[in-house]
PDB file of N, CA, C, O and CB in Angstrom:
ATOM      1  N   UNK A   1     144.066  68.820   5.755  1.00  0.00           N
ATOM      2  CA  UNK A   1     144.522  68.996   4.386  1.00  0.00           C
ATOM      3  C   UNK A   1     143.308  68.876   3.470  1.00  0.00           C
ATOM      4  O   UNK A   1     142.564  67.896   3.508  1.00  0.00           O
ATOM      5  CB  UNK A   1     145.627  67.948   4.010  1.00  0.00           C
ATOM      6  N   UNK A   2     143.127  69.970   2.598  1.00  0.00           N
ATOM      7  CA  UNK A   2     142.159  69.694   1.353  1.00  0.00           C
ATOM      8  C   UNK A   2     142.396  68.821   0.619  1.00  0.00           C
ATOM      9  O   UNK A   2     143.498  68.273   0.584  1.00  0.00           O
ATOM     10  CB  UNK A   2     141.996  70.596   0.512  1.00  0.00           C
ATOM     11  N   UNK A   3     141.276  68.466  -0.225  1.00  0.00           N
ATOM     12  CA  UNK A   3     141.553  67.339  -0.760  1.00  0.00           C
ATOM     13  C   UNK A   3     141.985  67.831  -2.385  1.00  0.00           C
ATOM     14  O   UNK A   3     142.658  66.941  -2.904  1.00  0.00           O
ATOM     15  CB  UNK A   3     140.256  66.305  -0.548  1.00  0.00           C
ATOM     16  N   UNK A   4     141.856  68.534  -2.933  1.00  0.00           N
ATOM     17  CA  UNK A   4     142.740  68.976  -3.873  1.00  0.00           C
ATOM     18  C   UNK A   4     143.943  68.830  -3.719  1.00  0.00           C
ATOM     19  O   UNK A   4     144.563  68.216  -4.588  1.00  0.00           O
ATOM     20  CB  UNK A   4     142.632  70.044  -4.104  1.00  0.00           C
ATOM     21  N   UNK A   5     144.668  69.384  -2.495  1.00  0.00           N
ATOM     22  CA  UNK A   5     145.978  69.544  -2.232  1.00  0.00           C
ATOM     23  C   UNK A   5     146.507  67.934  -2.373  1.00  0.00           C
ATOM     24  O   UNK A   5     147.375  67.560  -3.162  1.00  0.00           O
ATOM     25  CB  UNK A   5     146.202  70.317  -0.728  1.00  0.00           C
ATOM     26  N   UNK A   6     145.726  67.030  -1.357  1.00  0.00           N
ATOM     27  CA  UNK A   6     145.896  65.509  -1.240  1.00  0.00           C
ATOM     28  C   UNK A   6     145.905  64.960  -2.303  1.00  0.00           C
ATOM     29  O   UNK A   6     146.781  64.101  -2.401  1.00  0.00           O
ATOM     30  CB  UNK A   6     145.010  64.836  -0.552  1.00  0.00           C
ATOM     31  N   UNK A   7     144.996  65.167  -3.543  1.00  0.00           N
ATOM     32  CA  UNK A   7     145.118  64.502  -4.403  1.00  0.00           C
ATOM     33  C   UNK A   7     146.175  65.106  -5.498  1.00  0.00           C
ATOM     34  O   UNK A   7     146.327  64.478  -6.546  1.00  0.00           O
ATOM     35  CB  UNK A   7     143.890  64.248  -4.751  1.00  0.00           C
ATOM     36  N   UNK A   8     146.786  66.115  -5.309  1.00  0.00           N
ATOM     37  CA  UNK A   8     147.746  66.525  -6.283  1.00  0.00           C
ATOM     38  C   UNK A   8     149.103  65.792  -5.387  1.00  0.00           C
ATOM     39  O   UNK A   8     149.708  64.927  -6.020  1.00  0.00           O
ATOM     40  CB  UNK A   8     147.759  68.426  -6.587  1.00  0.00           C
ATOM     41  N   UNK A   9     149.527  66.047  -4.182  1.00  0.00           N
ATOM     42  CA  UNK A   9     150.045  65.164  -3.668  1.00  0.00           C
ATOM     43  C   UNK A   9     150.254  63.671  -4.352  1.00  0.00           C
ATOM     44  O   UNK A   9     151.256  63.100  -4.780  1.00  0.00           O
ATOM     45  CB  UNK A   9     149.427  65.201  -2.662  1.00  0.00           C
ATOM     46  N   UNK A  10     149.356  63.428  -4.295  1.00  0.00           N
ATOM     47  CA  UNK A  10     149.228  61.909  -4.880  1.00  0.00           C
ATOM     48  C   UNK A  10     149.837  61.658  -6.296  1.00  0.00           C
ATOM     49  O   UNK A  10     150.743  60.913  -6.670  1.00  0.00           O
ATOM     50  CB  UNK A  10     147.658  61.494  -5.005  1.00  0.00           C
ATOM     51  N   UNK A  11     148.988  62.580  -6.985  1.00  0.00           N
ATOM     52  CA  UNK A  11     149.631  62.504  -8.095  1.00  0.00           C
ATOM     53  C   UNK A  11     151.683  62.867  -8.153  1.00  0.00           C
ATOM     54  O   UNK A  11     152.604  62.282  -8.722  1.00  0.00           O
ATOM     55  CB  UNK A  11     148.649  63.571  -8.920  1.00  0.00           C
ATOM     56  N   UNK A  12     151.637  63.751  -7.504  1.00  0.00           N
ATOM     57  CA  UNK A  12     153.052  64.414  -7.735  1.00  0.00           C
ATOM     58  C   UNK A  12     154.214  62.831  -7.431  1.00  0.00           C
ATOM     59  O   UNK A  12     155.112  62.394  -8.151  1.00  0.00           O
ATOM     60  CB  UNK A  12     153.323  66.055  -6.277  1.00  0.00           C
ATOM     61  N   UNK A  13     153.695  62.320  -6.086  1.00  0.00           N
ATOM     62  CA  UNK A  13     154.813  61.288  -5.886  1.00  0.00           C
ATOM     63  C   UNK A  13     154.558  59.876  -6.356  1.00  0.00           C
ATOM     64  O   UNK A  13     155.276  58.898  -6.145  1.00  0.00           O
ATOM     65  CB  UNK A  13     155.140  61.190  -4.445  1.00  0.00           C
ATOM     66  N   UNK A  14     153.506  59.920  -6.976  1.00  0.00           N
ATOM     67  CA  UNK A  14     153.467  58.681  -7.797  1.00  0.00           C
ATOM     68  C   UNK A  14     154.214  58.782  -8.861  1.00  0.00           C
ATOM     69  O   UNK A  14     155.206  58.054  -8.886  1.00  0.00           O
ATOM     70  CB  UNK A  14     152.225  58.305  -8.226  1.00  0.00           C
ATOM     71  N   UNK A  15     153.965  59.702 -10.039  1.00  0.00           N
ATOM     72  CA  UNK A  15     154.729  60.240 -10.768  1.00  0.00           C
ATOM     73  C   UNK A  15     156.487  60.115 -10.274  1.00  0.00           C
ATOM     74  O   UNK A  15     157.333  59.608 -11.011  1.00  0.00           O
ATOM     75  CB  UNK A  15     154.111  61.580 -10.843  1.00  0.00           C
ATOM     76  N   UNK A  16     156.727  60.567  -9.184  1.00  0.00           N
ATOM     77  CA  UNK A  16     158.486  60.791  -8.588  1.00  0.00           C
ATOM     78  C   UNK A  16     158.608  58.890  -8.310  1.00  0.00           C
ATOM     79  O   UNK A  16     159.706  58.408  -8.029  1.00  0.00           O
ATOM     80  CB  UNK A  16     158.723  62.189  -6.434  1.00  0.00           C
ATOM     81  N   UNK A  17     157.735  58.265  -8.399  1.00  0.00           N
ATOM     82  CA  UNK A  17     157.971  56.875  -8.261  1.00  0.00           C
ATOM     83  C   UNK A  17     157.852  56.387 -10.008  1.00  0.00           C
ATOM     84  O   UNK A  17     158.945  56.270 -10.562  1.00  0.00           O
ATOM     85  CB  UNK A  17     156.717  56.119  -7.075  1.00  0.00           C
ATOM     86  N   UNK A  18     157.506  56.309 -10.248  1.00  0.00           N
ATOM     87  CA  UNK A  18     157.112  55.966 -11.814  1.00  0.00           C
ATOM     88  C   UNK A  18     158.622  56.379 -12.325  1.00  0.00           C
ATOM     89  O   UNK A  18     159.502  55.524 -12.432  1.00  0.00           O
ATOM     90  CB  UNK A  18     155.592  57.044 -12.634  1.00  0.00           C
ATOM     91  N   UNK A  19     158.817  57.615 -12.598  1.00  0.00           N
ATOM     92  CA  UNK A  19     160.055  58.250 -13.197  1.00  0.00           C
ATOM     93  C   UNK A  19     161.302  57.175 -12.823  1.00  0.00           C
ATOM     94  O   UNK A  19     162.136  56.651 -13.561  1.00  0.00           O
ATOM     95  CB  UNK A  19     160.320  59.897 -12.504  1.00  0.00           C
ATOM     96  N   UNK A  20     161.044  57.046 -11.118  1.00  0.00           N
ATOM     97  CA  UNK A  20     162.245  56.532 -10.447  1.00  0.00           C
ATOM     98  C   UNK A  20     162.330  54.717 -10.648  1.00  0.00           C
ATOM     99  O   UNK A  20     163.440  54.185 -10.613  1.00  0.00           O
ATOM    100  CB  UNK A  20     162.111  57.047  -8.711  1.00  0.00           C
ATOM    101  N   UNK A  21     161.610  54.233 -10.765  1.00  0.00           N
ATOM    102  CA  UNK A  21     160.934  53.110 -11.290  1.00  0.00           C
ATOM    103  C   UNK A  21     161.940  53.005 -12.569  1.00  0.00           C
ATOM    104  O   UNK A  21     163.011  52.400 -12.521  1.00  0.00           O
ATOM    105  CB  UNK A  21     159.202  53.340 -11.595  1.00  0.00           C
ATOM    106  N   UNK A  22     161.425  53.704 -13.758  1.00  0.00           N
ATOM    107  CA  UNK A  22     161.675  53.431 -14.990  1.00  0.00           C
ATOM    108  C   UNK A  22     163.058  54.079 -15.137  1.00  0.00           C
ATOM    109  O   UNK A  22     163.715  53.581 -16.051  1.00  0.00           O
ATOM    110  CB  UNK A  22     160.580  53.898 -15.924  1.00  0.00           C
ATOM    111  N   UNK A  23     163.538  54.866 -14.598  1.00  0.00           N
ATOM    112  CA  UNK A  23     165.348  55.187 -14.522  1.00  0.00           C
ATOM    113  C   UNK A  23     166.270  53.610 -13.964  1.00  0.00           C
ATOM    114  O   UNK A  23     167.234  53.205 -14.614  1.00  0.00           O
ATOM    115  CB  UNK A  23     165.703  56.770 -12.944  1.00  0.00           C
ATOM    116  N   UNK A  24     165.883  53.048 -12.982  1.00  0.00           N
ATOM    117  CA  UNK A  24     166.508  51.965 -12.762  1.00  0.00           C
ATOM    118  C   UNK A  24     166.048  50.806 -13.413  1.00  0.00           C
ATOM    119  O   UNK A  24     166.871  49.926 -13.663  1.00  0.00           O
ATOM    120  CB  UNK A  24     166.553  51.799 -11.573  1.00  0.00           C
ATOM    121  N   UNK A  25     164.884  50.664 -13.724  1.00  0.00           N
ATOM    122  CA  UNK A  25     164.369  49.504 -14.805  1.00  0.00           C
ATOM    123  C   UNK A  25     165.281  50.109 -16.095  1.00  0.00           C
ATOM    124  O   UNK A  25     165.324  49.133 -16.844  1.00  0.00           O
ATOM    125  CB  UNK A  25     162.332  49.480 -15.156  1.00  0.00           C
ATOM    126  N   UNK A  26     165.716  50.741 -16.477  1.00  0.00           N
ATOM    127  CA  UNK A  26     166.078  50.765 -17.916  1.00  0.00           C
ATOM    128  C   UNK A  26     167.786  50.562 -17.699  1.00  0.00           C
ATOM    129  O   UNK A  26     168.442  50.499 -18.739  1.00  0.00           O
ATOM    130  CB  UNK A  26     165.527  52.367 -18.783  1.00  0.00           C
ATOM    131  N   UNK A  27     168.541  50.455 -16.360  1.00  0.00           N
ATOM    132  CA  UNK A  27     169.596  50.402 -16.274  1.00  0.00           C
ATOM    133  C   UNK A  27     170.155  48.771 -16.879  1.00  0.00           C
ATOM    134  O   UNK A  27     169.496  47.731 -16.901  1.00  0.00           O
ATOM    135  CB  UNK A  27     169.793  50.853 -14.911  1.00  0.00           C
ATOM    136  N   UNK A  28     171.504  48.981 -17.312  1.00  0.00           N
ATOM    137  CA  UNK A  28     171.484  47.459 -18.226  1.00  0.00           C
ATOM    138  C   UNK A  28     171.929  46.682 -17.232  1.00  0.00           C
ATOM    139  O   UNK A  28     172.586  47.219 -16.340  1.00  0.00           O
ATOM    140  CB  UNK A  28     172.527  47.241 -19.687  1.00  0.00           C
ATOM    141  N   UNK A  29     171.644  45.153 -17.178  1.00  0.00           N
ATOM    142  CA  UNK A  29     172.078  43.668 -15.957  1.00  0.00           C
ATOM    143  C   UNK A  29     173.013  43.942 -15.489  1.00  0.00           C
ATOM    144  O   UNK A  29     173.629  44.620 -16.311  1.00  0.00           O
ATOM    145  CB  UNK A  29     172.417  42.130 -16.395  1.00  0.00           C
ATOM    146  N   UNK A  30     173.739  43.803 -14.331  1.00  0.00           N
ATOM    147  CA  UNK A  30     175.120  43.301 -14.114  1.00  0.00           C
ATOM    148  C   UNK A  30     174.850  42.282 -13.489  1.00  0.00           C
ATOM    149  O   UNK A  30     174.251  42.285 -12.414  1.00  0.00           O
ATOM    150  CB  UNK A  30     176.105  44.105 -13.430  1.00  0.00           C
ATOM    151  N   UNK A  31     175.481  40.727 -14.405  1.00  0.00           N
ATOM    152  CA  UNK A  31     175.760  39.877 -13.919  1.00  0.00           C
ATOM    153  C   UNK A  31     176.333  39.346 -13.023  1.00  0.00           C
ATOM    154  O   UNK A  31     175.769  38.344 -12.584  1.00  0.00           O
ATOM    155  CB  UNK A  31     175.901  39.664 -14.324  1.00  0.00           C
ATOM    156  N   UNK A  32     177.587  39.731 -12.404  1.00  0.00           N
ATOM    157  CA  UNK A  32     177.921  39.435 -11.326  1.00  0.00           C
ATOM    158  C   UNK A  32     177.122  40.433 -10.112  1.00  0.00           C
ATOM    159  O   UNK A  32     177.544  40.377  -8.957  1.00  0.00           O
ATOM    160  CB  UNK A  32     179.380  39.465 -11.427  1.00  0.00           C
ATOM    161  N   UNK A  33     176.529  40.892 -10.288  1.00  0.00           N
ATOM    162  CA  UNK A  33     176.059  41.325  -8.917  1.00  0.00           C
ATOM    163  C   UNK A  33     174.658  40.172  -8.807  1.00  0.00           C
ATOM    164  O   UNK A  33     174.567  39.644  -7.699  1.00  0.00           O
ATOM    165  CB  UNK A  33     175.602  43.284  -8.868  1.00  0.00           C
ATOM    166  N   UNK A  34     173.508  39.722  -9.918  1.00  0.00           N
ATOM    167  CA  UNK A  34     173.279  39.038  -9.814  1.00  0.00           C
ATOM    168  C   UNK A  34     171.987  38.794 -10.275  1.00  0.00           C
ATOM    169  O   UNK A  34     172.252  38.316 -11.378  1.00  0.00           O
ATOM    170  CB  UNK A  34     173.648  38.922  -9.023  1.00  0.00           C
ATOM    171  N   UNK A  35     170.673  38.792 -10.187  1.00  0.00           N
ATOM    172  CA  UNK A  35     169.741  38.983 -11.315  1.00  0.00           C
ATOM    173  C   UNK A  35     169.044  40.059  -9.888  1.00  0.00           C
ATOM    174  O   UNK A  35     169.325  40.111  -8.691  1.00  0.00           O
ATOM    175  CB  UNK A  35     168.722  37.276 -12.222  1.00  0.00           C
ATOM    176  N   UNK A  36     167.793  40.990 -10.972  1.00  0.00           N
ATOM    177  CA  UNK A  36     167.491  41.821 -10.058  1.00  0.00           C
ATOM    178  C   UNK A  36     166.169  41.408  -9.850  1.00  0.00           C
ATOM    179  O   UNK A  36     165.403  40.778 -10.579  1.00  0.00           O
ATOM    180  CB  UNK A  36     167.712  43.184 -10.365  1.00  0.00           C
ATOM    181  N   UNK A  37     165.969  42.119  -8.133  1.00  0.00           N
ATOM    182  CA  UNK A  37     165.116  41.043  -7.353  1.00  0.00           C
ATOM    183  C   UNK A  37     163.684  42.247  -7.667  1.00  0.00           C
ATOM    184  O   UNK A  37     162.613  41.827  -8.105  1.00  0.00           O
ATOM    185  CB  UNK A  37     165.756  40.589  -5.243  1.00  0.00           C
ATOM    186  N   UNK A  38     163.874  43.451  -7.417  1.00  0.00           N
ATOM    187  CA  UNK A  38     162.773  43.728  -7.640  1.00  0.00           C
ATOM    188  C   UNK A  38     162.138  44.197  -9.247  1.00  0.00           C
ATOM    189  O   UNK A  38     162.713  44.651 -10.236  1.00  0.00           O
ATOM    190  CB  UNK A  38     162.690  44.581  -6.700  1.00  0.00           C
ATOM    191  N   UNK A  39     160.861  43.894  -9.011  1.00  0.00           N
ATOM    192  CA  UNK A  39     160.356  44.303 -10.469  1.00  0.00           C
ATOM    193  C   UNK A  39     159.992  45.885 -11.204  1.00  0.00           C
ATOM    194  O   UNK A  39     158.809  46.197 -11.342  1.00  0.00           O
ATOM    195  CB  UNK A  39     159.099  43.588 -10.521  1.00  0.00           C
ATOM    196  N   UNK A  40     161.073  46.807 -11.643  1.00  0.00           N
ATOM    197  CA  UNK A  40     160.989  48.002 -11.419  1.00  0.00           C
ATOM    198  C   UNK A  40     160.047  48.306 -12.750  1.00  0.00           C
ATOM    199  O   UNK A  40     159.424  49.365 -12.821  1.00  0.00           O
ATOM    200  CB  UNK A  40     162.417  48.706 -11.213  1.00  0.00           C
ATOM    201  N   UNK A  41     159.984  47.342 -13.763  1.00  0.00           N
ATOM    202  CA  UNK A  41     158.892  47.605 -14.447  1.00  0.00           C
ATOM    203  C   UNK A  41     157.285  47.944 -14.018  1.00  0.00           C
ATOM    204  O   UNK A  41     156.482  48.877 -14.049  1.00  0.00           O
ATOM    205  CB  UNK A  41     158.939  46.658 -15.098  1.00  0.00           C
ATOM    206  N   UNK A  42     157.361  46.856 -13.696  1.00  0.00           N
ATOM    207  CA  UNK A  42     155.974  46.958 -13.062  1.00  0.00           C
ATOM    208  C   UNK A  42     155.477  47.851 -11.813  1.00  0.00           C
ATOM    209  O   UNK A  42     154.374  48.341 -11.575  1.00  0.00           O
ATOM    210  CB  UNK A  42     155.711  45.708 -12.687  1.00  0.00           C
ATOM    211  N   UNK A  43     156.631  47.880 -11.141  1.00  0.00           N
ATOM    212  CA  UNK A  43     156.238  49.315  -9.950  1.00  0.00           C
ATOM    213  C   UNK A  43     156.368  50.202 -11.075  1.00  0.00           C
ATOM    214  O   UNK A  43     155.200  50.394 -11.410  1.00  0.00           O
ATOM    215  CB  UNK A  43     157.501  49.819  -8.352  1.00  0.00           C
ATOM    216  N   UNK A  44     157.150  50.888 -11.895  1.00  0.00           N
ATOM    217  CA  UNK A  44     156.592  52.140 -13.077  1.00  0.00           C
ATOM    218  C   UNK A  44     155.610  52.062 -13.610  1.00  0.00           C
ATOM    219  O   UNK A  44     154.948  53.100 -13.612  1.00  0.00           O
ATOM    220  CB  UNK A  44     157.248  52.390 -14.203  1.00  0.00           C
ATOM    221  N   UNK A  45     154.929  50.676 -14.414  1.00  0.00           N
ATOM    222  CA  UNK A  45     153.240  50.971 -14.698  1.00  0.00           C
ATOM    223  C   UNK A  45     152.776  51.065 -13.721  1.00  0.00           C
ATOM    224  O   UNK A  45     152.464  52.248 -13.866  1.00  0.00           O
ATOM    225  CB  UNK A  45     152.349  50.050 -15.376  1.00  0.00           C
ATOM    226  N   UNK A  46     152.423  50.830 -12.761  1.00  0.00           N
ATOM    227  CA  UNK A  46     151.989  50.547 -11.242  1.00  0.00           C
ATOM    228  C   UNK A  46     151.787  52.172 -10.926  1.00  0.00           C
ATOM    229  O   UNK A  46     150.672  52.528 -10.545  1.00  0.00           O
ATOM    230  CB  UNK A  46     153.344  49.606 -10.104  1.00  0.00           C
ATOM    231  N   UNK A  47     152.700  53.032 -11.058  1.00  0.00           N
ATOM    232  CA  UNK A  47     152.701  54.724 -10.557  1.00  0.00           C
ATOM    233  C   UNK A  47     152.271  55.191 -11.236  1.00  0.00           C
ATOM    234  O   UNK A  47     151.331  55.835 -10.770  1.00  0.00           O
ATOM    235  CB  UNK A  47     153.739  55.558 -10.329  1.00  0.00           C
ATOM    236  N   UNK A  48     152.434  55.356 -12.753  1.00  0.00           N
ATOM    237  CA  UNK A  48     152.112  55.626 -13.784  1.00  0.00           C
ATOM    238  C   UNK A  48     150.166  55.516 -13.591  1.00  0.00           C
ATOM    239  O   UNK A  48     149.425  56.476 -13.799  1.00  0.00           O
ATOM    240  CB  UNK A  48     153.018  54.634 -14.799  1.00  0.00           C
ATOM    241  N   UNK A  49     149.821  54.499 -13.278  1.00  0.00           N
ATOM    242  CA  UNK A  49     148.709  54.404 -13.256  1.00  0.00           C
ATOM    243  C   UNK A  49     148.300  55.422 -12.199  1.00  0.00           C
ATOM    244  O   UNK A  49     147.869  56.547 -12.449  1.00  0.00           O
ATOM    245  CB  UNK A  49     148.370  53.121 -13.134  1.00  0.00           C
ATOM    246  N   UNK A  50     148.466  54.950 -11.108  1.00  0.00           N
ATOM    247  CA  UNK A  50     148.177  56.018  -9.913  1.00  0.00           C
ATOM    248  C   UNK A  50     147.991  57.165 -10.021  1.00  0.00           C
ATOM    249  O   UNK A  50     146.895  57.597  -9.664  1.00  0.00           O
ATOM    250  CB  UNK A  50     148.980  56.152  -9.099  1.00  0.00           C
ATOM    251  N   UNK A  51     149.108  58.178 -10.612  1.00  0.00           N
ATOM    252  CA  UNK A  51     148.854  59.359 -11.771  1.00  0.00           C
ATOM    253  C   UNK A  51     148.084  59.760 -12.186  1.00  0.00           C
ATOM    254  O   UNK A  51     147.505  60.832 -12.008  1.00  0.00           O
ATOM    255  CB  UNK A  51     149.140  59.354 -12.674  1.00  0.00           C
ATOM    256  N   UNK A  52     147.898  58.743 -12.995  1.00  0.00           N
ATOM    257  CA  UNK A  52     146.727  59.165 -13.783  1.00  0.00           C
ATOM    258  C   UNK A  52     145.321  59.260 -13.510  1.00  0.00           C
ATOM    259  O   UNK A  52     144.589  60.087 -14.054  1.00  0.00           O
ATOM    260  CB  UNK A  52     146.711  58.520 -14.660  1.00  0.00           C
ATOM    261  N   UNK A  53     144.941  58.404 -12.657  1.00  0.00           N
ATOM    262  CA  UNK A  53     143.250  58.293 -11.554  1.00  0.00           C
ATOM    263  C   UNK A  53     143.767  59.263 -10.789  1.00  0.00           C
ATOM    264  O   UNK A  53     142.725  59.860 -10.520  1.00  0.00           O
ATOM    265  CB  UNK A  53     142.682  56.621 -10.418  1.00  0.00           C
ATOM    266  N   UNK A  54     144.508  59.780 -10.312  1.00  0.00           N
ATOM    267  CA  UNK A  54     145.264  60.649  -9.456  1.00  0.00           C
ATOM    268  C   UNK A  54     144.271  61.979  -9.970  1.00  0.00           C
ATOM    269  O   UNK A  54     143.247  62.521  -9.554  1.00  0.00           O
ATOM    270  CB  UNK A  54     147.154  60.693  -9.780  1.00  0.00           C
ATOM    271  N   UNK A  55     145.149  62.148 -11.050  1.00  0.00           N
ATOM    272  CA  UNK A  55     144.932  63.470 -12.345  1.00  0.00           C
ATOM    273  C   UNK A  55     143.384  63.998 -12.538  1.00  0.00           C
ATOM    274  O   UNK A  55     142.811  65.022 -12.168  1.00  0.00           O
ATOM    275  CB  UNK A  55     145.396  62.792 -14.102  1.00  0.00           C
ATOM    276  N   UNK A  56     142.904  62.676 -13.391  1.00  0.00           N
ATOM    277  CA  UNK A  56     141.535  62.347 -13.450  1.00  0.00           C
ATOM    278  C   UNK A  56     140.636  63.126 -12.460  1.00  0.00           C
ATOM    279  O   UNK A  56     139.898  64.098 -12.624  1.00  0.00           O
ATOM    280  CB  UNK A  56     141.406  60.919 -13.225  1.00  0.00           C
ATOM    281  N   UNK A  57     140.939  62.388 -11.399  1.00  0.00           N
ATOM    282  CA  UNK A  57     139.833  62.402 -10.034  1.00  0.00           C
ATOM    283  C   UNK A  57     140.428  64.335  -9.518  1.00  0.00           C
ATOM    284  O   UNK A  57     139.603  65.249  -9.509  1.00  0.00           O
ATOM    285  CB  UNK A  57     140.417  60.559  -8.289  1.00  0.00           C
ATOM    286  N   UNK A  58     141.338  64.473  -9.296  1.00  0.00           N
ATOM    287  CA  UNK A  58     141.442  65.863  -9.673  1.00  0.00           C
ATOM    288  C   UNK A  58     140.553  66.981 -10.649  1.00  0.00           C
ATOM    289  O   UNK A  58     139.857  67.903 -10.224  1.00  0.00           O
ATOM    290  CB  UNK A  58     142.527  65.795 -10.147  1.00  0.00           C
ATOM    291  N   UNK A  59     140.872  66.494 -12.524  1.00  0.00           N
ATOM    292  CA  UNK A  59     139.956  67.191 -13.006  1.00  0.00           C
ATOM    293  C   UNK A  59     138.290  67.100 -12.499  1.00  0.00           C
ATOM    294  O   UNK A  59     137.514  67.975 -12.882  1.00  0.00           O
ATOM    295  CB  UNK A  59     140.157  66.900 -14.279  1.00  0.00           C
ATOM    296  N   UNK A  60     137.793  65.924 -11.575  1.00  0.00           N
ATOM    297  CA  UNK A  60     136.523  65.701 -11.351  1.00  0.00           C
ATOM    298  C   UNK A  60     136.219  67.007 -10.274  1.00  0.00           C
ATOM    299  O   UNK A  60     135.214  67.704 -10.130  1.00  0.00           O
ATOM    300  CB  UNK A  60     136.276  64.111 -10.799  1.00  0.00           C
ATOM    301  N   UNK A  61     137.645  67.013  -9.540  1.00  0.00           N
ATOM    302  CA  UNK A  61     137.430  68.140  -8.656  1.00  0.00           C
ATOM    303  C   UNK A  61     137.296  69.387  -9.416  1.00  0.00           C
ATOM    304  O   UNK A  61     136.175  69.885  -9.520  1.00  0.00           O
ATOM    305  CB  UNK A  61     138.523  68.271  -7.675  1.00  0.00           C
ATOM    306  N   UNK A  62     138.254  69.912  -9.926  1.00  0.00           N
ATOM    307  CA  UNK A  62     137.354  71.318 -10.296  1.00  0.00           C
ATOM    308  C   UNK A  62     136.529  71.529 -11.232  1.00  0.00           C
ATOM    309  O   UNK A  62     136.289  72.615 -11.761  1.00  0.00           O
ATOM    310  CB  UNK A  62     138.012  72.316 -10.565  1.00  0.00           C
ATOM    311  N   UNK A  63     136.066  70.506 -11.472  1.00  0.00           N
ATOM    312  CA  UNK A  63     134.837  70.828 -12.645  1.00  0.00           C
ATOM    313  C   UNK A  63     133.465  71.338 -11.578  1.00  0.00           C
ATOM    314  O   UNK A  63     133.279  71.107 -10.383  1.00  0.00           O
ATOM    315  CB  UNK A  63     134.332  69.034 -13.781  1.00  0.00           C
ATOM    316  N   UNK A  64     132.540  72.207 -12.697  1.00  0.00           N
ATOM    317  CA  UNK A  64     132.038  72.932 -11.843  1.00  0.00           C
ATOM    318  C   UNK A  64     130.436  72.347 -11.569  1.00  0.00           C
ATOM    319  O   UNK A  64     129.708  72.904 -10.748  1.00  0.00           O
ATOM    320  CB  UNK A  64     132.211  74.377 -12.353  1.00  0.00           C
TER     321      UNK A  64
END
């Protein structure tokens, strides 16, 4: 695999994590089920970031 391809890869499902991240982080408590265990905030900055060095290191690639 090229590494263009790899690093758009990268970017693409970090991004599909980030999105997916911040769709269930923004869902409101339910108390009786019980407090929530994982931290979906922070896995969304967490992808979000990835993305973006993702992106970045991409434009480094086709610059000429």
């Amino acid at each position: 695999m090229s590494e263009p391809v790899l690093t758009l890869s990268v970017a693409a499902s970090s991004a599909l994590v980030a999105v997916f991240a911040g769709w269930r982080g923004a869902r409101p408590p339910n108390p009786l089920r019980g407090p929530r265990l994982i931290p979906w905030r922070v896995i969304m900055v967490a992808g979000t970031a990835v993305a973006l060095f993702a992106l970045a290191h991409m434009l480094e690639l086709v610059r000429p």
